[in-house]
N, C-alpha and C positions, 0 to 999 in steps of 0.2 A: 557596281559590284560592292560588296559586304567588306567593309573594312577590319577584317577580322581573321587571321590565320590558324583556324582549329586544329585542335590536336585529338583524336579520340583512340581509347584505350576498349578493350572487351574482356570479363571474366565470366568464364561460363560455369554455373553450379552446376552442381552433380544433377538436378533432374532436369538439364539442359535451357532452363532459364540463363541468360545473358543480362550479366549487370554493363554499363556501359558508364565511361570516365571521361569527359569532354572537359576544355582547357582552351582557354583562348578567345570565347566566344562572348562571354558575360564578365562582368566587375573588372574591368583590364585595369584600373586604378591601385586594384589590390595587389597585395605586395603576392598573393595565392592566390588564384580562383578557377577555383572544378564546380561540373555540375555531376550527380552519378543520377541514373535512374537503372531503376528496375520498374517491368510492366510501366503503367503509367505513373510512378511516383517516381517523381523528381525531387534531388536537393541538390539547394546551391549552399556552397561552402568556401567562405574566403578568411585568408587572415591576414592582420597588419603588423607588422610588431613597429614602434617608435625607433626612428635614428640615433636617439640620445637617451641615458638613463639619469635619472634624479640622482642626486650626490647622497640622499640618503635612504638609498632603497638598497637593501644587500640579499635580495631576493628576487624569486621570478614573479614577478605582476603579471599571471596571466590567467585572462578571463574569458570564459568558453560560456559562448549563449548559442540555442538551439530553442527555434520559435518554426510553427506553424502555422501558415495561411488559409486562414479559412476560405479565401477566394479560392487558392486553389483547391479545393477538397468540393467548391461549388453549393457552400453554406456562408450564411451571414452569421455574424456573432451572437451570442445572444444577452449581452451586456447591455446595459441602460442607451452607453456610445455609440455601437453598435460597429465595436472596432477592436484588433487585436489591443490587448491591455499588458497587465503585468503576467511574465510566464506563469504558467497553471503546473502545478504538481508534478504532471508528467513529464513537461517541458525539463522542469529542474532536475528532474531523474535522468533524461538524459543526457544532458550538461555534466551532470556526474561521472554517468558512463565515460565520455569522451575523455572529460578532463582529468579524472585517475589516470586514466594509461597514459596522456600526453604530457604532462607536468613532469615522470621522469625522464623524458626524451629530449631534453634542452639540456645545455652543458651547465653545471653546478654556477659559473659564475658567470651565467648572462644574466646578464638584472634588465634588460628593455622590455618595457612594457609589450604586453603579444594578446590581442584581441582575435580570438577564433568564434566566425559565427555562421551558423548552418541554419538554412533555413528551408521548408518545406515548402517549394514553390507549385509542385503539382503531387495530389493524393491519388493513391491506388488504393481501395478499399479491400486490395488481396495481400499488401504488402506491408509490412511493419515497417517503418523507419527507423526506428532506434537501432535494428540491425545495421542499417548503412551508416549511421550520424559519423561515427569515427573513423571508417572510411574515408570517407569525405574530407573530415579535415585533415586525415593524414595526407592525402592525394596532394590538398591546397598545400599545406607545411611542403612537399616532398618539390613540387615545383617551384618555390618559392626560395630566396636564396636565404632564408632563414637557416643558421646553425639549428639544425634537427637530425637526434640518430634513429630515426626512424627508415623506412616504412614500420607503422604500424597497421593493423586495421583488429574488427571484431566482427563477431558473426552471432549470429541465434543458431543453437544446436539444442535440436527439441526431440524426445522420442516417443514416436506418434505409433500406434496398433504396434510396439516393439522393435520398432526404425527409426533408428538415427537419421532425420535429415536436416540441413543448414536454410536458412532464412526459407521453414514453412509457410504455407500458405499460411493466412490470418485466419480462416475456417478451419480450418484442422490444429492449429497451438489450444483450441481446448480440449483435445483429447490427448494430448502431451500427458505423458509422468513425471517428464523432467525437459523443462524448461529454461534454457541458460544463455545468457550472452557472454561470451568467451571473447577477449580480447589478448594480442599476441604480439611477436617482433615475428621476423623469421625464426629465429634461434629458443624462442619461449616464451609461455603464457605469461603475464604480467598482470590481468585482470578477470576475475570470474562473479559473476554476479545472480541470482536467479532461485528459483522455488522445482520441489519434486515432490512428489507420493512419497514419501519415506522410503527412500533408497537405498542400495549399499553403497557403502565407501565405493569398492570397486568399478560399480557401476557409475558413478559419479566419474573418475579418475577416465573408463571409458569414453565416456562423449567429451571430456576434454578435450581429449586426447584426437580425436577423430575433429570437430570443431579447429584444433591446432594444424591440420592437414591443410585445410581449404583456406585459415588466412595466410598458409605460404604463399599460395598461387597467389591472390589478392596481391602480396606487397610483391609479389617479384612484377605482377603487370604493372604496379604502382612505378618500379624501379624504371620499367621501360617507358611511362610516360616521361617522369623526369629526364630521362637521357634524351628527349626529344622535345626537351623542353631547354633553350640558352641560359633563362636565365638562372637553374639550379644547380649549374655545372661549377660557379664559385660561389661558396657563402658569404656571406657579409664579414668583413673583419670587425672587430671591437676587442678594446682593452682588457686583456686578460689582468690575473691576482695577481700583483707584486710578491714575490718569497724573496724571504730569506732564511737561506738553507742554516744559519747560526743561530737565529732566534728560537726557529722549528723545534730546534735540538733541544736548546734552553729551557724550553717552557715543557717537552714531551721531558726529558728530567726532573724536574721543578711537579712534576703532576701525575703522571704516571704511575708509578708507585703505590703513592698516598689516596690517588682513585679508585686503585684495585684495592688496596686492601678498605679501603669505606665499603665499595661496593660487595664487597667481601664478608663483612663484617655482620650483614643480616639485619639491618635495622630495620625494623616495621613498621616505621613511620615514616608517610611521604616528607612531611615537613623537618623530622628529623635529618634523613639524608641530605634534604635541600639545603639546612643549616650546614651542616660537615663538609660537602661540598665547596659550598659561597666560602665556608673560611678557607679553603684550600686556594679557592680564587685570590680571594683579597690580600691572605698573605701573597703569595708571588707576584700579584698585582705590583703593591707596596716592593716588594726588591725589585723588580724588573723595572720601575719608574727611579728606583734611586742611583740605579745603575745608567738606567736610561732616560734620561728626563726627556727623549723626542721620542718615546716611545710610541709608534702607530698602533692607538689602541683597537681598529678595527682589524689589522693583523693578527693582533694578541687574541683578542675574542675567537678569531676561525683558527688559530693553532689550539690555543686553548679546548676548544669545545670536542676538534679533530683527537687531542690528547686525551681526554676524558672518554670521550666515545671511546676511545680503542680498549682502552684500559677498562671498559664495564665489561664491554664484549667480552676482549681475551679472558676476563677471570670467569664469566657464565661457561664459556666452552673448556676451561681448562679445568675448572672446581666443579663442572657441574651442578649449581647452585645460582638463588636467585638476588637480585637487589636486597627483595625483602628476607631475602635465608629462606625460602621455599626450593623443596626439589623441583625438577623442570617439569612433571608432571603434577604436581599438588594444585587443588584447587583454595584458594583463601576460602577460610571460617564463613558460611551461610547460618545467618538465621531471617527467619521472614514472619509474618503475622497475616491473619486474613480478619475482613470483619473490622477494620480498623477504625474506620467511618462510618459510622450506624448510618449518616442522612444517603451514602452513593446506595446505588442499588448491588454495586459488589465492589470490593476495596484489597489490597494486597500490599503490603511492605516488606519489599524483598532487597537484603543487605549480604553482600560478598565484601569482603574486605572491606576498602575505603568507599567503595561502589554501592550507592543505597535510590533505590526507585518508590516511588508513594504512588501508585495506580488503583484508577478507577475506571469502575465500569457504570454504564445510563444504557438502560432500554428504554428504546422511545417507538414510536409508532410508525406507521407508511409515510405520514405527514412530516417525520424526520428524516428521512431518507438524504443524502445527499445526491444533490444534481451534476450531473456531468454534461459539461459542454465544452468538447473540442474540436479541432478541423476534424478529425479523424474519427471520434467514437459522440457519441451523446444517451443519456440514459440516465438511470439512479442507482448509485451506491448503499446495500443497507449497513456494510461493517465499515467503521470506519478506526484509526488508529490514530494519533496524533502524541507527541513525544516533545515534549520541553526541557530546554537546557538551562537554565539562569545562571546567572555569573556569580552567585555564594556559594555556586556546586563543587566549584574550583576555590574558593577563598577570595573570586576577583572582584572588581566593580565595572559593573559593563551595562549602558543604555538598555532596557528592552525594546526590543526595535520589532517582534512578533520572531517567528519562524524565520531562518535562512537553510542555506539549502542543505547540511548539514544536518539539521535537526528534519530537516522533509527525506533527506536520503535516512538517516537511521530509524523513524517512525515507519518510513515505508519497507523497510526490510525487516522489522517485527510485525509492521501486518500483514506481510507479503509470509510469516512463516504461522504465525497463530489461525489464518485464515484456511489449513489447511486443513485443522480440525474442528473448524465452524460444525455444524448441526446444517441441514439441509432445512430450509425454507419451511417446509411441513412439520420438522419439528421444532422450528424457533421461528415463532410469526416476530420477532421485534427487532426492529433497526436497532443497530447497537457502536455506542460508541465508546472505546478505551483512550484513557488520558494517561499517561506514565509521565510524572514528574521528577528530574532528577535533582536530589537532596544533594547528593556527593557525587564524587563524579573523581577515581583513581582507576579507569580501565573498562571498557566494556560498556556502559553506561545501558547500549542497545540491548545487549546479552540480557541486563537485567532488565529490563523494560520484558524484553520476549516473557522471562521467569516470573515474574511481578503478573504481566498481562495470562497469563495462564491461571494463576492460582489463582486473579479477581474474575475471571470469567467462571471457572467453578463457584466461588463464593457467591456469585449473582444466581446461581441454578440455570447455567446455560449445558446444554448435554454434548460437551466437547468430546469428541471420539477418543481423546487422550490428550495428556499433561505434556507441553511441548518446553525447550529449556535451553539455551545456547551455552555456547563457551564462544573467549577469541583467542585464535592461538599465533601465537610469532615465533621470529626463525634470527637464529645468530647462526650467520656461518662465513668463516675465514677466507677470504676469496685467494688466499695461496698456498694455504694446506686441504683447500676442499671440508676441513673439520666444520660441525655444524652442533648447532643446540635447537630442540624445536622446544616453546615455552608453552605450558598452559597455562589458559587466563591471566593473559597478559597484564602488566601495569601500565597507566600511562608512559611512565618512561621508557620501559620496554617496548612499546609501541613506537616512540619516537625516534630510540637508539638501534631498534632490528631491522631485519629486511622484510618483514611480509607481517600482514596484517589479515589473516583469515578467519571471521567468522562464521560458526557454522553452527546450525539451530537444527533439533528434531527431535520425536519422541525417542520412544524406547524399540521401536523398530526398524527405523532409520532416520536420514536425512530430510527435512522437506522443507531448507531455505540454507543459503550461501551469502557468504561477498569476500571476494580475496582481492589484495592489492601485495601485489610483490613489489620492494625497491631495487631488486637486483636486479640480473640475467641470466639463465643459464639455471634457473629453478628446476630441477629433475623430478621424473616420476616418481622418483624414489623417496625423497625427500616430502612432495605433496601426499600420498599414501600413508606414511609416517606421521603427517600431522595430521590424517584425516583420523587413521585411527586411535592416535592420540585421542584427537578430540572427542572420539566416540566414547572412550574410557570417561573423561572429565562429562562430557552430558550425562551420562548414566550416572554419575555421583551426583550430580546439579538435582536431578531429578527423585533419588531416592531423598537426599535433602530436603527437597519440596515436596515429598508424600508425607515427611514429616509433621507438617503443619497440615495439610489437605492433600485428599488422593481422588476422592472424586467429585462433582460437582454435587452441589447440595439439592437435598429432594426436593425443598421446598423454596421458593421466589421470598425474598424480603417483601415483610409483611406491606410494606408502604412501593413495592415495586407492581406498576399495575398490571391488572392481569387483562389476560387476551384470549377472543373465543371468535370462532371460525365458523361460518354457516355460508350454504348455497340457497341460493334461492332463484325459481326459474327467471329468466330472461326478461320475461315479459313484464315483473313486478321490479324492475331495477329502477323505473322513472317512477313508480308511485312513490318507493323508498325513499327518494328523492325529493319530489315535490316539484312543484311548478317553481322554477329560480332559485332552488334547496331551500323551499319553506318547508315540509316535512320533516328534513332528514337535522335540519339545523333546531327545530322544534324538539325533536327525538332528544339530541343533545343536549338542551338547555333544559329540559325536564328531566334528565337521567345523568347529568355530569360524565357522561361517558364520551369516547372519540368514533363513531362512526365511519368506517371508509369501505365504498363500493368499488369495483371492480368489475371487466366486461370481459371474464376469458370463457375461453372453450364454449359460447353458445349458453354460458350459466352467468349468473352473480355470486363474485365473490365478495361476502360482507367480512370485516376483520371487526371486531368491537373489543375496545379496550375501557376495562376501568378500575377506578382505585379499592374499590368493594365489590364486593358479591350481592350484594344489593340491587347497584346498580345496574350492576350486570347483566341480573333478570330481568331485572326493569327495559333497559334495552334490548334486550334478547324478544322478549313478549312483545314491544311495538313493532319491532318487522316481522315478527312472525303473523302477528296478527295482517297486518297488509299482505305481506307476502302468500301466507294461507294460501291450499286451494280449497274452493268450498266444496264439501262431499255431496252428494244426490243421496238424498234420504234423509241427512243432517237435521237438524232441530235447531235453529238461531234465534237469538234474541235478538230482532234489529230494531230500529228507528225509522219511523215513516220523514221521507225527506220529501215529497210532494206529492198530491195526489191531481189526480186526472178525470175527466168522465168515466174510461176506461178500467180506471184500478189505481193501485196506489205503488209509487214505488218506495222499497224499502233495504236500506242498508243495512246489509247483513254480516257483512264483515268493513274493516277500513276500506274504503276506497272501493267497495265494490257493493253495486247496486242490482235487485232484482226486482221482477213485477210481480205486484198482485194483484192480480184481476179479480173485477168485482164480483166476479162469480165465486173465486176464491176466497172471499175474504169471511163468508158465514153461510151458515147451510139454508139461511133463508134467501130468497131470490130478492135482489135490492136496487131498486133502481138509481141510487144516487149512493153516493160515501159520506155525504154532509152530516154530520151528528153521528155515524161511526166511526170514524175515525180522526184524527188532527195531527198535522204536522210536527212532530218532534217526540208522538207518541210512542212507547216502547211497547210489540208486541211479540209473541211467538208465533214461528213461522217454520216450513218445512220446506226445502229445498226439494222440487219432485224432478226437476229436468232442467240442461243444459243445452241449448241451441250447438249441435255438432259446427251447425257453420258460420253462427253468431257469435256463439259465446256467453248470449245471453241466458239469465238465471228465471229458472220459474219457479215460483213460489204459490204457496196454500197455506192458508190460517183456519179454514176450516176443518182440514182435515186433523188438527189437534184438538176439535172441540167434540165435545161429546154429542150425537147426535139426538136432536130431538122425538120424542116418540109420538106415533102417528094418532091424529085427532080421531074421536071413535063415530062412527056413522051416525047416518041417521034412525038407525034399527036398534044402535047401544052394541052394534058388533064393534068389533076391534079392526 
């Protein structure tokens, strides 16, 4: 018998699909381990946390990976190794997903290390898994005697033909408007992520809302796994904060006060406040050590910070005003430039306050495409977005060590919002890629990357349906008077010191990209609406802002950005085009500095030809037409004799295509041999009379272009 006492759980979606919660049966090492499937995708999900904490960690160390098996999805890798490697893009996405919601669900001062990792052990090609990831690790957390207030879980809520449904089919999310993973408690949403057609606020706050129904169910079957599970019924103890309730008092005295009115004060400068602060530190530092020379300075730092935080708070909600002396709806001073960089093919410098992006844009060809290979999708990408942080952005010093997940989470939520007003295929033949650099970096960084990547995409002459612009907005609110302040365009410290972190990107007719992370619980309708259309107010400034400098994409392509031109060509002439081992088509190139790329759809060739002149352009343009050509019946060619025969000679009359001329054909005198009329390589005119209906073959005549001879006169002297 199986050594193993399973426990399984069932959640049924609304269109009677059954997710299933199994426990017991895989990783019994782990401190958690569930597996959930839906249809045939399976994931396994365990977590460990450490017995013991490092004497100098005063935080949570916890680390959420989510990896896919290509074995199970019944694909090999396609890496050199020919083996899972380092997480891919998406992977990292949704590591993200999980570990926002779950990082505030541990209690403020567990500091043990907590490793959460989900893995995609069987694929469904109809199921998204990002929808279940956190699930998943909630489940493991839930059974696990890890201190967790959770259940949590998340859902995909997508509205498909004008229906809201939760974790859609994978064929049916591209016909979605609005696309969202909503993550939740029982009590309230805590994470919202995701892309729309330009929606209403309203509409938006809808499928929340509805998404927030079904991960009830989820965590309450969650609840009833754990109650059937021993070992979740006690948590692990560990050494709570030492207080003392006299020090508290001392330092929230000593601080308080002189915080609010700093904060109060309106300084515009990040570094200025930072200075005003530090000395508010240091002095009561210095009393509090002469007072106390055993002073527990790691005490002092968490009263301290607790004292400072409250006192920015309280003065935001009581004065209605900001750090930097901004009302709660004021957007910080924009100015931007386009054109910046003559060598990019489109360039934008877009600066909000301390927050300054340097973005470019490169058209590049089919041949630049990026490649996608995952367990689950494989294919080519032609937009791509990519967003850098560097550590002078902040004033710090930090290794470059490439992308971390951070800088692939905020890149991917400005291409996931600019991509919405791409140009379709037929009107923008060129892969394209945006780089948004950040200079500065006091709030938003992404917001402007979105603002930046907008205006260098017009500046390149790309035909964006519209100018797209973020805002991020945060939320002060008193968890004992219920009072609240919602901020626009938040600062970094604002970000750090509020409870919710919502940005929110779109044109000027709505929404069409998201990310909210709440610190609270207990976040109302009421209160998200208020900031939605908050922020609706702040993007419509962003964006008249940005008409300022550019409103619509330029007529014309930078002179040194190459150009590109489209043609069909039948089926049958795609391997001439080509060549025997791409000797043709790499010839074409090397004579005409152009990029050549063929194409097999619909039954035709699609050629794409790019180049840096109009020159060459033609030049390329004329060699596949000429191959490609079809020859007309009646036509007039100039061809070239490429061998001759007893029979006739055959003669090429276009590239790559050959017809006969028979000796009869070739002069209006009757000839018995070709030898001394004709030679190989000789150029002559020719008349194209017939096409072989079931050959193909070309029939040709030379003499019927020659003028005929006139008849010799008898032997009488008649004519």
């Amino acid at each position: 018998m199986p050594n193993y006492n399973a426990v399984t759980k069932h959640i049924t979606l609304p269109d009677g699909r059954q997710i299933s919660i199994e426990t017991g049966k895989l990783a019994k090492f782990a401190d958690g381990a569930v597996v959930v499937r839906l249809g045939d995708a399976m994931l396994l999900a365990t977590v460990v946390s450490q017995p013991s904490a490092r004497g100098d960690v005063d935080f949570l160390p916890l680390s959420v990976d989510y990896q896919e098996k290509f074995g199970g999805a019944g694909n090999i890798p396609g890496s050199f190794q020919r083996r899972e490697g380092r997480l891919s893009d998406y992977e990292i996405l949704v590591c993200r997903l999980v570990d926002r919601i779950l990082r505030p669900m541990f209690p403020k001062d567990y500091h043990y290390e907590v490793q959460v990792m989900i893995t995609l052990i069987s694929a469904d090609k109809t199921v998204q898994p990002d929808a279940l990831a956190a699930l998943a690790a909630s489940a493991a957390l839930s059974i696990s005697d890890i201190p967790f207030a959770g259940p949590i879980s998340e859902v995909r809520v997508a509205r498909i033909d004008g229906k809201l449904q939760i974790n859609p089919l994978t064929a049916d999310i591209a016909r979605a408007d609005i696309d969202l993973i909503v993550g939740a408690t029982a009590d309230s949403v805590a994470m919202v992520e995701g892309e729309m057609n330009e929606v209403s606020e309203e509409e938006m706050v809808e499928a929340i809302a509805f998404a927030h129904e079904a991960i009830k169910e989820q965590v309450r079957v969650q609840q009833e796994l754990a109650a059937e599970v021993e070992k979740s019924h006690v948590k692990r103890e560990y050494p709570k904060y030492e207080e003392n309730d006299d020090l508290k008092k001392r330092i929230h005295q000593g601080v308080y006060q002189q915080a609010y009115e700093i904060a109060k004060s309106g300084n515009t400068s990040k570094s200025g406040r930072k200075e005003a602060f530090s000395a508010v530190k240091k002095t009561l530092t210095e009393q509090l050590l002469e007072e106390q020379p055993e002073l527990d300075m790691k005490m002092f730092g968490r009263y301290y910070s607790s004292a400072e935080k409250k006192a920015i708070r309280d003065m935001m909600i009581k004065e209605r005003t900001r750090l930097d002396g901004r009302a709660l709806t004021q957007i910080r001073p924009i100015w931007s430039e386009v054109n910046y960089l003559p060598g990019a093919h489109g360039s934008a410098l877009f600066t909000r306050g301390e927050t300054q992006s340097l973005t470019t844009v490169a058209l590049g060809t089919k041949l630049d495409e990026q490649i996608i290979d995952t367990a689950m999708t494989s294919g080519y990408s032609k937009f791509m977005l990519h967003y850098n942080f560097p550590a002078f952005s902040t004033g710090e010093v930090k290794p470059n060590r490439g992308p971390g997940r951070r800088e692939i989470g905020h890149g991917n939520l400005a291409q996931r919002s600019l991509k919405k007003v791409m140009p379709s295929d037929d009107e923008n033949p060129y892969t394209v890629r945006i780089v948004s650099d950040i200079l500065e970096s006091n709030g938003s960084s992404s917001m402007a990357t979105v603002c930046a990547g907008s205006m260098a995409l017009m500046d390149a002459g790309i035909p964006v349906r519209a100018a797209v612009s973020g805002i991020a907005m945060g939320l002060v609110q008193d968890k004992e008077t219920g009072e609240y302040a919602v901020l626009s365009d938040i600062l970094g410290d604002e970000d750090h010191l509020g409870d919710m972190d919502f940005k929110v990107t779109g044109t000027e007719k709505g929404i069409v990209a998201c990310q909210m992370d709440i610190k609270i619980q207990g976040l109302s309708a009421e209160i998200m609406t208020a900031a939605l259309h908050q922020a609706r107010e702040g993007r419509l400034h962003i964006l008249r802002e940005m008409a300022k400098t550019i409103s619509q994409p330029a007529a014309e392509l930078k002179p040194h950005t190459p150009r590109s031109h489209k043609m069909l060509i039948d089926k049958e002439f795609i391997g001439a085009v080509i060549g025997p081992g791409g000797k043709v088509i790499q010839q074409i190139q090397k004579d005409t500095n152009a990029t050549v790329i063929i194409e097999e759809k619909d039954e035709k060739g699609h050629v794409s030809i790019y180049a840096s002149n109009q020159e060459d352009m033609q030049a390329a343009i004329g060699r596949i037409q000429a191959i490609a050509a079809v020859p007309e019946v009646g036509a007039t060619y100039k061809g070239k004799v490429r061998s001759i025969q007893p029979y006739g000679a055959f003669v090429e009359i276009m590239p790559g295509k050959d017809g006969l001329l028979h000796i009869s054909e070739v002069s209006h005198e009757r000839l018995a041999a070709l030898e001394g009329v004709l030679e190989v390589g000789q150029e002559i005119d020719v008349k194209l009379l017939d096409i072989d209906k079931k050959t193909g073959k070309y029939r040709l005549s030379r003499k019927v272009l020659l003028p005929k001879p006139e008849r010799a006169a008898d032997s009488n002297g008649a004519a």
